[in-house]
TORKOL-4160 file (C-alpha; in steps of 0.2 Angstrom, whole numbers, padded with zeros to 4 digits, m for minus):
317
<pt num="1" X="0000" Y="0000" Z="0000"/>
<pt num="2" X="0009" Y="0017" Z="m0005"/>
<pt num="3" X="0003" Y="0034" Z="m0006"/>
<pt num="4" X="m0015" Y="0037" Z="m0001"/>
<pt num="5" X="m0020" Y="0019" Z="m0008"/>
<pt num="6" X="m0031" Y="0008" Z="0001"/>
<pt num="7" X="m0031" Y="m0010" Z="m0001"/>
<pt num="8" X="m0046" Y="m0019" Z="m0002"/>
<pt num="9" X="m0050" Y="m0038" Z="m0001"/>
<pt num="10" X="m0064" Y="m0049" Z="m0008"/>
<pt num="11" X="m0082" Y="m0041" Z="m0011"/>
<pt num="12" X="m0073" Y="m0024" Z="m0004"/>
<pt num="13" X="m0081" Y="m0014" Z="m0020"/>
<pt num="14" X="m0097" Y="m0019" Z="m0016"/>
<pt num="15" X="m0112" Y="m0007" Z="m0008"/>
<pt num="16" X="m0117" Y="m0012" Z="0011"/>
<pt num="17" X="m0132" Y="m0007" Z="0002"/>
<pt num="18" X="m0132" Y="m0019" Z="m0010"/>
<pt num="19" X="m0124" Y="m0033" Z="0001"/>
<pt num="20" X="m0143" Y="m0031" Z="0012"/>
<pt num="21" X="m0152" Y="m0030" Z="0000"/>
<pt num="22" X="m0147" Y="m0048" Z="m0010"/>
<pt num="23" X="m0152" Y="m0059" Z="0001"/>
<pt num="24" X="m0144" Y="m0054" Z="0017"/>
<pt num="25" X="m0127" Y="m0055" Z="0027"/>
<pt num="26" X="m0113" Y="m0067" Z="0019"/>
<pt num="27" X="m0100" Y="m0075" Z="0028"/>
<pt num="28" X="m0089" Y="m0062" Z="0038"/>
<pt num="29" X="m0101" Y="m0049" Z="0032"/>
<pt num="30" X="m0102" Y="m0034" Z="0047"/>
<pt num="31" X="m0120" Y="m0027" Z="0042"/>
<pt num="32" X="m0134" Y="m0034" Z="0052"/>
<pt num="33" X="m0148" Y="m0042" Z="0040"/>
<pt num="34" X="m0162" Y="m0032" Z="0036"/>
<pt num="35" X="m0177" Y="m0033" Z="0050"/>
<pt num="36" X="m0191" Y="m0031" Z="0036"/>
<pt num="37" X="m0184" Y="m0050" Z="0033"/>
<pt num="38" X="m0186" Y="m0058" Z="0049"/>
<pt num="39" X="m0199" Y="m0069" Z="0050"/>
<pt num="40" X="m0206" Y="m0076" Z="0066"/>
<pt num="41" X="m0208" Y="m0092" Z="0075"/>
<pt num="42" X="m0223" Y="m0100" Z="0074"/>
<pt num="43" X="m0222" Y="m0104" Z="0093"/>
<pt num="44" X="m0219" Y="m0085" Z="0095"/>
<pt num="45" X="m0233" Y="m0082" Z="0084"/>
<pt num="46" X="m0244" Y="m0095" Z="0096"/>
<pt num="47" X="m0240" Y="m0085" Z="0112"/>
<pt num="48" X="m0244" Y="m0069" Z="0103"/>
<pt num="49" X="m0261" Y="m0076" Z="0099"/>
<pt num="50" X="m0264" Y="m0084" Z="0116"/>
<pt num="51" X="m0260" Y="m0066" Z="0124"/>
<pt num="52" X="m0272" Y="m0057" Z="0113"/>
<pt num="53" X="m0284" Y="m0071" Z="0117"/>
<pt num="54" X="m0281" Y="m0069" Z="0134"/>
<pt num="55" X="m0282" Y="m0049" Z="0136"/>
<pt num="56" X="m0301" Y="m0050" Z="0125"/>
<pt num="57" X="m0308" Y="m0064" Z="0138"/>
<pt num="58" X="m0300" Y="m0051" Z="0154"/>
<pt num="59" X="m0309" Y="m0037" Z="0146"/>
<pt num="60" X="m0325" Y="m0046" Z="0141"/>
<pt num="61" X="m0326" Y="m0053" Z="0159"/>
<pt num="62" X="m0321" Y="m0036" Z="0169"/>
<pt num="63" X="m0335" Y="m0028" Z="0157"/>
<pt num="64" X="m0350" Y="m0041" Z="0162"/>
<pt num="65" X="m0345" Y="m0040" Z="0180"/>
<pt num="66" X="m0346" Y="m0021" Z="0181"/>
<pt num="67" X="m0363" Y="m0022" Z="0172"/>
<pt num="68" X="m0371" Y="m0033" Z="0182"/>
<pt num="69" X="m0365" Y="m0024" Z="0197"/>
<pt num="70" X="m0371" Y="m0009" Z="0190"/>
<pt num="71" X="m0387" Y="m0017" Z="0187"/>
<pt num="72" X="m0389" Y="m0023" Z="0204"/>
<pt num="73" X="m0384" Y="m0008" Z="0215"/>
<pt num="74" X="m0396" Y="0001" Z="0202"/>
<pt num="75" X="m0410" Y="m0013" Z="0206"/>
<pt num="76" X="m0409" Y="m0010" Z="0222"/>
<pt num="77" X="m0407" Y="0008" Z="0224"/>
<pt num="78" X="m0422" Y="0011" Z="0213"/>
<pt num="79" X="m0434" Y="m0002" Z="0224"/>
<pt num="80" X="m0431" Y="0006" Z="0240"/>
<pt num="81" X="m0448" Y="0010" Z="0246"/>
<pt num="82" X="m0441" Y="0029" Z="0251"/>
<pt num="83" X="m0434" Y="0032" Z="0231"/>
<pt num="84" X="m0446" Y="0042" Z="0225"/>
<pt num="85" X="m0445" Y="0056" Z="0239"/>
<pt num="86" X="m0424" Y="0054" Z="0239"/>
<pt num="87" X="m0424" Y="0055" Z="0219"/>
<pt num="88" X="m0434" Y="0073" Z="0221"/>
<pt num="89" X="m0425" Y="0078" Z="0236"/>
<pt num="90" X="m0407" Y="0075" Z="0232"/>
<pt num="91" X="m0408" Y="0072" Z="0211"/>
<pt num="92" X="m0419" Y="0084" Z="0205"/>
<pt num="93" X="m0416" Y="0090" Z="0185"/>
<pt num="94" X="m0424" Y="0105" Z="0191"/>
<pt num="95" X="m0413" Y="0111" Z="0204"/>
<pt num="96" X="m0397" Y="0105" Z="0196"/>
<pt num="97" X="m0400" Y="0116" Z="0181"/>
<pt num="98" X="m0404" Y="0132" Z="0195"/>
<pt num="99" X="m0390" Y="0128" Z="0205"/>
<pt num="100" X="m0376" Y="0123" Z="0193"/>
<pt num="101" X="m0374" Y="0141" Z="0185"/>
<pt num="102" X="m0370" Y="0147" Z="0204"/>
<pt num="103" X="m0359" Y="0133" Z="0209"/>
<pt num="104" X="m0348" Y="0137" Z="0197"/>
<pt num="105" X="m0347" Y="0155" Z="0197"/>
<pt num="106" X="m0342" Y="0151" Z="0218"/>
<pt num="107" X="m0331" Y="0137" Z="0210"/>
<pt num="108" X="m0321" Y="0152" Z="0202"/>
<pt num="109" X="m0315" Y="0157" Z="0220"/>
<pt num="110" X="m0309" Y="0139" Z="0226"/>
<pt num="111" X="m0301" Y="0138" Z="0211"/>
<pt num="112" X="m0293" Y="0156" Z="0216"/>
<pt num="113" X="m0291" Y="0148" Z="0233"/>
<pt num="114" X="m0281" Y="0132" Z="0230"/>
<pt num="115" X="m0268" Y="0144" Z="0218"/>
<pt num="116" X="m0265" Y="0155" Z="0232"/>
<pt num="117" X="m0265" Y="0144" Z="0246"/>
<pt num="118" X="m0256" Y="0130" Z="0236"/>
<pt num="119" X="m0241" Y="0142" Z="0233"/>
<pt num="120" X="m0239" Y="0148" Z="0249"/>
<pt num="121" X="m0242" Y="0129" Z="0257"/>
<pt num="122" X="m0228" Y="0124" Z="0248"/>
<pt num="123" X="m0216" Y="0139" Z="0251"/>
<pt num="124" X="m0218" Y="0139" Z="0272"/>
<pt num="125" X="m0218" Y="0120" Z="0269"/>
<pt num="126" X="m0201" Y="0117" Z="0260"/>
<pt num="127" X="m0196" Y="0133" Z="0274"/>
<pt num="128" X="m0202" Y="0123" Z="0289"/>
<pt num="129" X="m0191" Y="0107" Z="0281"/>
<pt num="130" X="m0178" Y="0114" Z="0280"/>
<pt num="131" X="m0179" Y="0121" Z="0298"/>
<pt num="132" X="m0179" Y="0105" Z="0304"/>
<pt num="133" X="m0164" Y="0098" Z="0293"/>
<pt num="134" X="m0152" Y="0114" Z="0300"/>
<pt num="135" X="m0138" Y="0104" Z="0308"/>
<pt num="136" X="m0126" Y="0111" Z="0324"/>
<pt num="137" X="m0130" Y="0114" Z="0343"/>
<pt num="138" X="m0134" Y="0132" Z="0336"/>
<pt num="139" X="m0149" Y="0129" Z="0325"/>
<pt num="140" X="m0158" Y="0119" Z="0341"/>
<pt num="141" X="m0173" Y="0130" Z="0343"/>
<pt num="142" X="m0174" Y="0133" Z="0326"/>
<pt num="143" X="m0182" Y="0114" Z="0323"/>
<pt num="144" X="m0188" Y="0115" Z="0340"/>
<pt num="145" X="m0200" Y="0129" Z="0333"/>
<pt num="146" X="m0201" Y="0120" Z="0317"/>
<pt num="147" X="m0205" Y="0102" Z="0325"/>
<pt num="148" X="m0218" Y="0108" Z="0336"/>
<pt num="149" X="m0226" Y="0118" Z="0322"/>
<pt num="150" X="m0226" Y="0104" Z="0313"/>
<pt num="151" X="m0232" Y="0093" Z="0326"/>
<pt num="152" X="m0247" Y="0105" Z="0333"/>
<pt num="153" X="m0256" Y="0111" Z="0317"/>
<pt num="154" X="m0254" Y="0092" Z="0310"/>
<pt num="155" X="m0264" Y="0085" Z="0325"/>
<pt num="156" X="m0274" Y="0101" Z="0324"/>
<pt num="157" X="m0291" Y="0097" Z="0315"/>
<pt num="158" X="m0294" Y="0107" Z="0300"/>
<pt num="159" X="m0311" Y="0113" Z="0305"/>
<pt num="160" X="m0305" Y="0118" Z="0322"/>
<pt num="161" X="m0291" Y="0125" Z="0314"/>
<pt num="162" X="m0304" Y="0137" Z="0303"/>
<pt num="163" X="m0314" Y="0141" Z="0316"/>
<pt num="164" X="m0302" Y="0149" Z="0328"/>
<pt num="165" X="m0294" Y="0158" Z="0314"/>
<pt num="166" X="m0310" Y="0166" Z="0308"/>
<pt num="167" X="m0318" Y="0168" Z="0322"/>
<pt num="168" X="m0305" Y="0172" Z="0333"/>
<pt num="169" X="m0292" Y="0184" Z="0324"/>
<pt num="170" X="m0306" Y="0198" Z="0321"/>
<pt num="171" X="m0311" Y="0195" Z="0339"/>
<pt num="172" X="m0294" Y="0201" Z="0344"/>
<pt num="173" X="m0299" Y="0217" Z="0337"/>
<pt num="174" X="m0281" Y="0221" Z="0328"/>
<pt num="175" X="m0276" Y="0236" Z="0319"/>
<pt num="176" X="m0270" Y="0235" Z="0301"/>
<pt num="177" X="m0276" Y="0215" Z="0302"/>
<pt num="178" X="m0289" Y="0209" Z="0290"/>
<pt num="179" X="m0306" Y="0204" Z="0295"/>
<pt num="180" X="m0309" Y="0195" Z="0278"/>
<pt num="181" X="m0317" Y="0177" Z="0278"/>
<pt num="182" X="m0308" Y="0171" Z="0260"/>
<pt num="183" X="m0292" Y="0179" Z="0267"/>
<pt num="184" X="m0294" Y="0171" Z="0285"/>
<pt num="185" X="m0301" Y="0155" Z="0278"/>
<pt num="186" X="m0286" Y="0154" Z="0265"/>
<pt num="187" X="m0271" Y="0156" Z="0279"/>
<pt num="188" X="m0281" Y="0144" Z="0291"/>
<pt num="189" X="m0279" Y="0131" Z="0276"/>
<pt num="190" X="m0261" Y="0138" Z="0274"/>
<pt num="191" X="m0257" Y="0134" Z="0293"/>
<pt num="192" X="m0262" Y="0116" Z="0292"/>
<pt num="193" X="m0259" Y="0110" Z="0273"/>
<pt num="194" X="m0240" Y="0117" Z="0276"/>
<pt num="195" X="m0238" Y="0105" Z="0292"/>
<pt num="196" X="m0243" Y="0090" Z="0280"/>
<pt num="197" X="m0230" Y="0097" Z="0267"/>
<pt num="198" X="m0218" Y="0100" Z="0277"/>
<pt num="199" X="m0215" Y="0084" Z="0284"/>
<pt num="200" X="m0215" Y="0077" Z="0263"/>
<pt num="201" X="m0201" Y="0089" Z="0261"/>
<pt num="202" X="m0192" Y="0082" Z="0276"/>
<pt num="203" X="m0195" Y="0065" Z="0272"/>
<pt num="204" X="m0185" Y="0069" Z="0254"/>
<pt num="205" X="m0172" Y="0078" Z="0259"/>
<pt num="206" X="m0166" Y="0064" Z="0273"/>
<pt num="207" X="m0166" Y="0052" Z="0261"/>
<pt num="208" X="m0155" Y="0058" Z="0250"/>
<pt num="209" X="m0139" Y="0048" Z="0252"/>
<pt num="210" X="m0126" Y="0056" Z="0266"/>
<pt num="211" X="m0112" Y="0052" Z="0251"/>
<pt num="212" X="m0121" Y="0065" Z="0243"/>
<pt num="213" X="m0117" Y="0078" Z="0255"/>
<pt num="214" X="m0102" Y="0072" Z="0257"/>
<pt num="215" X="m0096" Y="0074" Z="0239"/>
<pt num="216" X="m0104" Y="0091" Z="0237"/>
<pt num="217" X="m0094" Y="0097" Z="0251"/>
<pt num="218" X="m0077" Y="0088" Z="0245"/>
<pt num="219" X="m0078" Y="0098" Z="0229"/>
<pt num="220" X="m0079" Y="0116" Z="0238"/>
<pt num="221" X="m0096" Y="0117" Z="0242"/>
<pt num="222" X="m0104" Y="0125" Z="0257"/>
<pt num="223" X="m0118" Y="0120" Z="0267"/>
<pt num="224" X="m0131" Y="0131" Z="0261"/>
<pt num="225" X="m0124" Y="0128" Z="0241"/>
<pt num="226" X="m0123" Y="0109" Z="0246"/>
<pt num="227" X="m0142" Y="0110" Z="0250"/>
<pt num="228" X="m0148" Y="0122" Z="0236"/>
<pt num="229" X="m0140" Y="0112" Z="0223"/>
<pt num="230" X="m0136" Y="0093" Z="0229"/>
<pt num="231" X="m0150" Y="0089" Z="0241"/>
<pt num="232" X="m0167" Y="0099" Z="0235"/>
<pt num="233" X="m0167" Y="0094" Z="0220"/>
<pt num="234" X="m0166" Y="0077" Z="0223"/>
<pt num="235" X="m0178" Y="0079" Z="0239"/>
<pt num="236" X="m0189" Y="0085" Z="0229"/>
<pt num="237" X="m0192" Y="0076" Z="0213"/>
<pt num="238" X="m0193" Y="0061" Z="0224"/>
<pt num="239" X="m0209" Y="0068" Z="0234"/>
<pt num="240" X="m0216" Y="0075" Z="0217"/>
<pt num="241" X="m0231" Y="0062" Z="0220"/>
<pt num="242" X="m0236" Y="0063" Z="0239"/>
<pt num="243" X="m0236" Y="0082" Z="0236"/>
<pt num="244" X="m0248" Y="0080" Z="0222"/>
<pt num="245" X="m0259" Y="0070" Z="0233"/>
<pt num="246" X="m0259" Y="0084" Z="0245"/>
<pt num="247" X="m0264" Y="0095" Z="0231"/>
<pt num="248" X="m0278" Y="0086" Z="0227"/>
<pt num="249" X="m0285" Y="0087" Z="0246"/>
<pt num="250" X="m0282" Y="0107" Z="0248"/>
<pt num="251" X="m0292" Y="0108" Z="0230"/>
<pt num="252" X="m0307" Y="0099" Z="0241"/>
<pt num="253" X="m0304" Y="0106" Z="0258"/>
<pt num="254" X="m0304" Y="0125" Z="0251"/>
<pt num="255" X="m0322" Y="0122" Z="0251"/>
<pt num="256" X="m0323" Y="0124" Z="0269"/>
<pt num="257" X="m0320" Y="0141" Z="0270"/>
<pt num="258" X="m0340" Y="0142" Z="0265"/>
<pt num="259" X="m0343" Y="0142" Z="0284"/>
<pt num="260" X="m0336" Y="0159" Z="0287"/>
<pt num="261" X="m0347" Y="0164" Z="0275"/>
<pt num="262" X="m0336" Y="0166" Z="0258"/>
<pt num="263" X="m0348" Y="0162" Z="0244"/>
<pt num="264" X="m0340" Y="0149" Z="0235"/>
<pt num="265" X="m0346" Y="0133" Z="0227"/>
<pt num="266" X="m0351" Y="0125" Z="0242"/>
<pt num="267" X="m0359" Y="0142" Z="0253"/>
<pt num="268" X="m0369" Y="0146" Z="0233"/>
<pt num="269" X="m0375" Y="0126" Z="0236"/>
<pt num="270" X="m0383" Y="0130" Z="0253"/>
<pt num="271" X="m0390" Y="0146" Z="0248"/>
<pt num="272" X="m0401" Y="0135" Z="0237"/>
<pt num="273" X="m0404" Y="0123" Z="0246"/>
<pt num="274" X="m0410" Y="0136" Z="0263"/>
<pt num="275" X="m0421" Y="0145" Z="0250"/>
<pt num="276" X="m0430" Y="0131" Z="0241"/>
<pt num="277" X="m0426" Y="0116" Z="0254"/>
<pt num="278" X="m0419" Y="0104" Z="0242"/>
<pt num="279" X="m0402" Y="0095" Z="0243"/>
<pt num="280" X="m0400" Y="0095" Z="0222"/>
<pt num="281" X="m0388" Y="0107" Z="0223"/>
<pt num="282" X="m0378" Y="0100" Z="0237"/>
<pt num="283" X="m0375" Y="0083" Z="0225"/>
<pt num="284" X="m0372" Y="0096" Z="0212"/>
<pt num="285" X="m0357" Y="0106" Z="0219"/>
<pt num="286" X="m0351" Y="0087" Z="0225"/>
<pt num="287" X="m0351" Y="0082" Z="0208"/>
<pt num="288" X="m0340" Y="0098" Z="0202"/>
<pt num="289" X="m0325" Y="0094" Z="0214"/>
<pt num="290" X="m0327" Y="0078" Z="0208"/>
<pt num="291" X="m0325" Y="0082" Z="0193"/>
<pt num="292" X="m0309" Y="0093" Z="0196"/>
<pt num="293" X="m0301" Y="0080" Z="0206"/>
<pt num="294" X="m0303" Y="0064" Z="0196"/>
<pt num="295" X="m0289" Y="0074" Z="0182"/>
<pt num="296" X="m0279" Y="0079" Z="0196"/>
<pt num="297" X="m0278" Y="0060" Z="0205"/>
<pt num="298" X="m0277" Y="0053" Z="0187"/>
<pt num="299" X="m0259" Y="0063" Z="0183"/>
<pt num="300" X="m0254" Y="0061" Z="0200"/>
<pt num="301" X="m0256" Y="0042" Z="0197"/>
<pt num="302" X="m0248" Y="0044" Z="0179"/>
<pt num="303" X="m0232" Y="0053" Z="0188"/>
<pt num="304" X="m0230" Y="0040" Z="0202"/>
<pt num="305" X="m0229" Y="0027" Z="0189"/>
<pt num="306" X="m0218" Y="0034" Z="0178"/>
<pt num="307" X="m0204" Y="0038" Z="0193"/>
<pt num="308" X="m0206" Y="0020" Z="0196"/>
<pt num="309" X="m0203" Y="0015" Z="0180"/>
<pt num="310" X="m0186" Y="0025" Z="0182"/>
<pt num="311" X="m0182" Y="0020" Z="0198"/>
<pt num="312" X="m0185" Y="0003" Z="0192"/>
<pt num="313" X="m0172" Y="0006" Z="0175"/>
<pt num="314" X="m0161" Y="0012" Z="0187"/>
<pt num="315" X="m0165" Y="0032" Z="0181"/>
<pt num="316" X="m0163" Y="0047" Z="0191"/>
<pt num="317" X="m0178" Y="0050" Z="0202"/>
């Protein structure tokens, strides 16, 4: 071989192209074969059949079995002697299509609500975590302050919760302190939602690996860039879910702050129903949460499954 020559051995003029395309690999030949040429087994082609099979008769019978339980909770329901005075009390077509326009122009202020509230929840929360993760002698009554936070407003109930803040706040009399019930309402749920988050938050950032820490700090890192960098976002893409899930509860519990008299869809439900003394709209406002948090549980469900899947891979979660 001289100059810029290159030597070339048996079949080395021929096309890798052309080499697939008549009739497949040759002795020594590098090219895999083409995969429009593989042809199956016919055991493979018997278990894919027998799969198939399989999934239509697991479908079929799930189907029939929630029919005939629909059919009989709906047998049953109907021939209840009291049926006829619970189907115009609690189902009327009447009041559902009175009540729905106001449910959902009260809806607008839950909606406003869990925004608001979900943003501040989980600010004070990942604040309160971190509280409680502060290591040295110094930081003691930092998560002493931060535990017994945590540990009051979680045993707290939310009702109670509600109540002492709407009721009792304005009782206090305060100057330059609002007597508003959606703004009362909206920090009562703030209290007791970031308790709940909190603890989520702790939960991630403790079990990031120590090594993490450790290795942060061994390239130069301090404490505060080691957290902010290494441990959060770890922490918290693995509590992505169980803060979802709390998500979805503060997106029902806002409608609690009807009972200091904020007119949303719930406190627009029981004007109806106070007025005409029917309970329609009651099952109405029901079924518009319902609505919003069947999404909301289905992506959270979708998201949990999909970290699993990488965890499982061996992915970062």
């Amino acid at each position: 071989m001289t100059g810029g020559s290159v030597c070339v051995g048996k079949g080395g003029g021929e096309d890798p192209a052309e080499r697939r395309e008549s009739g497949g690999p040759r002795t020594g030949d590098p090219y895999p074969p083409d995969e429009a040429a593989y042809t199956p087994s016919a055991r493979r082609l018997a278990r894919e059949r027998y799969k198939r099979a399989r999934a239509r008769r697991a479908t079929a019978v799930a189907a029939l079995s929630t029919l005939v339980t629909g059919a009989v909770l709906f047998l049953v329901i109907t021939g209840s002697p009291g049926w006829q005075r619970t189907r115009e009390t609690f189902f009327s077509a009447e009041y559902a299509r009175m009540a729905l326009p106001q449910v959902l122009d009260g809806l607008l202020l839950n909606l406003r609500l869990l925004a608001v509230c979900g943003v501040c929840v989980l600010a004070l929360g990942l604040l309160l975590a971190v509280a409680r993760t502060l290591r040295g002698p110094v930081f003691f009554p930092v998560r002493a302050l931060a535990a017994a936070y945590t540990d009051f407003f979680r045993g707290l109930p939310l009702i109670i919760c509600l109540l002492l803040v709407v009721f009792g706040v304005p009782a206090l009399r305060l100057q330059g302190v609002t007597t508003d019930p959606v703004l009362l309402g909206g920090a009562a749920l703030v209290l007791t939602y970031s308790a709940y988050v909190a603890e989520v938050f702790r939960a991630g950032i403790e079990s990031v690996h120590p090594s993490q820490r450790a290795a942060a700090r061994s390239l130069g890192l301090s404490s505060s860039r080691t957290l902010r960098y290494v441990v959060l976002p770890q922490a918290v893409r693995r509590v992505v879910p169980p803060l979802l899930n709390d998500l979805v509860s503060l997106q029902k519990d806002t409608g609690l702050v009807s009972i200091a008299g904020a007119v949303d869809a719930v406190y627009a439900a029981q004007i109806i129903t106070g007025k005409y003394f029917n309970y329609t709209p009651y099952v109405v406002a029901g079924l518009v949460f319902v609505a919003l948090t069947i999404p909301m549980t289905r992506f959270t469900d979708w998201v949990t499954a999909r970290m699993d899947r990488r965890r499982a891979q061996g992915g970062t979660v």
